[in-house]
C-alpha positions in Angstrom: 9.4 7.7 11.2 9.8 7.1 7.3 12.9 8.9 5.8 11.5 9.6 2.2 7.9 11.2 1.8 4.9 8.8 1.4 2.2 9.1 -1.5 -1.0 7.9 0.1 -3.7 7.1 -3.5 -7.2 5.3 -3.3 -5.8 1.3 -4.2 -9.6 0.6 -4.9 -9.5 3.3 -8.1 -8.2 1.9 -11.3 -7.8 5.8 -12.2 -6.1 6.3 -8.6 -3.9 3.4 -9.4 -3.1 4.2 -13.2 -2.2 7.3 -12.2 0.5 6.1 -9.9 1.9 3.8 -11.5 2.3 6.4 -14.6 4.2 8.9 -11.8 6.7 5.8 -10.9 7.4 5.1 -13.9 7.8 8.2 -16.2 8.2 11.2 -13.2 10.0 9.2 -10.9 9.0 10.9 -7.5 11.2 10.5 -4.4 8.9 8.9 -2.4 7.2 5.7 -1.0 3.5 5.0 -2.0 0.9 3.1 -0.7 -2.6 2.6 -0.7 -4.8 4.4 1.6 -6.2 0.8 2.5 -2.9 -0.8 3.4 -1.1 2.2 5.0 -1.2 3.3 8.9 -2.9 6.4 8.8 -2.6 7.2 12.3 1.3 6.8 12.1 1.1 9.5 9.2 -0.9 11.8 10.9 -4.1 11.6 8.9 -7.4 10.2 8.6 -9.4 7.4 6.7 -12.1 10.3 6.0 -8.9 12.8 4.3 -7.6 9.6 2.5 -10.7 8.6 1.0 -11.3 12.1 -0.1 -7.7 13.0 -1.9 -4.5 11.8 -2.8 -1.8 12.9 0.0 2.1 13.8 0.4 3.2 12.8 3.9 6.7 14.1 4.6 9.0 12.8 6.2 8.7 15.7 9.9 4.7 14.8 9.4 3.7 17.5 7.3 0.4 15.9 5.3 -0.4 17.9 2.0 -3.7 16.8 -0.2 -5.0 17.1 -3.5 -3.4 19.8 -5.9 -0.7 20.3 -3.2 0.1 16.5 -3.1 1.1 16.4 -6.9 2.9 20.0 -6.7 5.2 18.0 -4.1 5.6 14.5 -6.1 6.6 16.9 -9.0 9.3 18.6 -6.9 10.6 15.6 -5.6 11.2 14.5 -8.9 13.4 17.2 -10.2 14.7 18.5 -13.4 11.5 19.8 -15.4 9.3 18.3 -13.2 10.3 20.1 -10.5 10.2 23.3 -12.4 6.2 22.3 -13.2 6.0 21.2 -9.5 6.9 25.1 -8.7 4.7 26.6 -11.1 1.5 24.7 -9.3 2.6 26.0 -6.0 2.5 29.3 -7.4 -0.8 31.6 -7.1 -2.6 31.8 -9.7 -1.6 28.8 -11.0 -2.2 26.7 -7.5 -6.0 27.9 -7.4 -6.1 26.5 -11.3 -4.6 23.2 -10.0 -6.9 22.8 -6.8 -9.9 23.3 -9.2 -8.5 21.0 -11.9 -7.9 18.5 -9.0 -11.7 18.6 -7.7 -13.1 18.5 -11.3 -10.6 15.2 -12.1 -11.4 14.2 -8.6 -15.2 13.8 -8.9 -15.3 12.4 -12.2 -12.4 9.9 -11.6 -14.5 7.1 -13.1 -14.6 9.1 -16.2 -10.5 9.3 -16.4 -8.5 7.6 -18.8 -8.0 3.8 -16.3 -11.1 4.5 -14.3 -13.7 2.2 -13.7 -17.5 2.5 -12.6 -16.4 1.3 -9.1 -14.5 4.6 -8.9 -17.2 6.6 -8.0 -18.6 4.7 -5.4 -17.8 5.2 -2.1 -15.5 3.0 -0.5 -17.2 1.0 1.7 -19.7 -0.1 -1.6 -16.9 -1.1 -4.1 -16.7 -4.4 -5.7 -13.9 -6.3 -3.8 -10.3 -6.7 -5.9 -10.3 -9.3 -8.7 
């Protein structure tokens, strides 16, 4: 059992990965990430398939959260404003904004500010890692 929540992100997405590494370093999330690729999924209680398809929040009691709900929760964790902005996105109308946002951004992740062509292939036809 992990004692700090996990972020589970695409590693194969140069968006996915920009994106993270942007959260580290300027939100500062209480959490662990890892690559879908690298992390035990079973252990966490989800799937390849769920990975593959959105970014995830794994508490620490097992609770998995995708998508617009994932980023809600690396905003809480965070605190100060960002937890106030966290709490907004949980919020309705606001979280049915944030899960549409998240699918647009989603599908078009190779368009994204970081992305790459190879982001919008599935993974199993990506380029390998340079």
């Amino acid at each position: 059992m992990h004692t700090l929540p996990v972020l589970v992100y695409d590693g194969d997405c140069a968006f996915c990965t920009t994106a993270v590494r942007f959260a580290r370093r300027r939100i500062r999330p209480r959490c662990d990430a890892t690559p879908w690729q690298f992390a035990d999924l079973a252990a966490l209680g989800t799937t390849r398939r769920r990975a593959e398809h959105e970014v995830l929040w794994v508490t620490p009691n097992g609770r998995v959260h995708g998508g617009a709900r994932a980023v809600a929760k690396l905003l809480l964790s965070a605190g100060g404003a960002w937890a106030a902005l966290g709490a907004l996105l949980t919020l309705p109308p606001m979280r049915w904004a944030a899960a549409g946002i998240y699918r647009v951004i989603a599908a078009n992740r190779q368009r994204m500010p970081g992305g790459t062509p190879a982001c919008a292939l599935p993974p199993d036809r990506r380029p390998p890692a340079v």
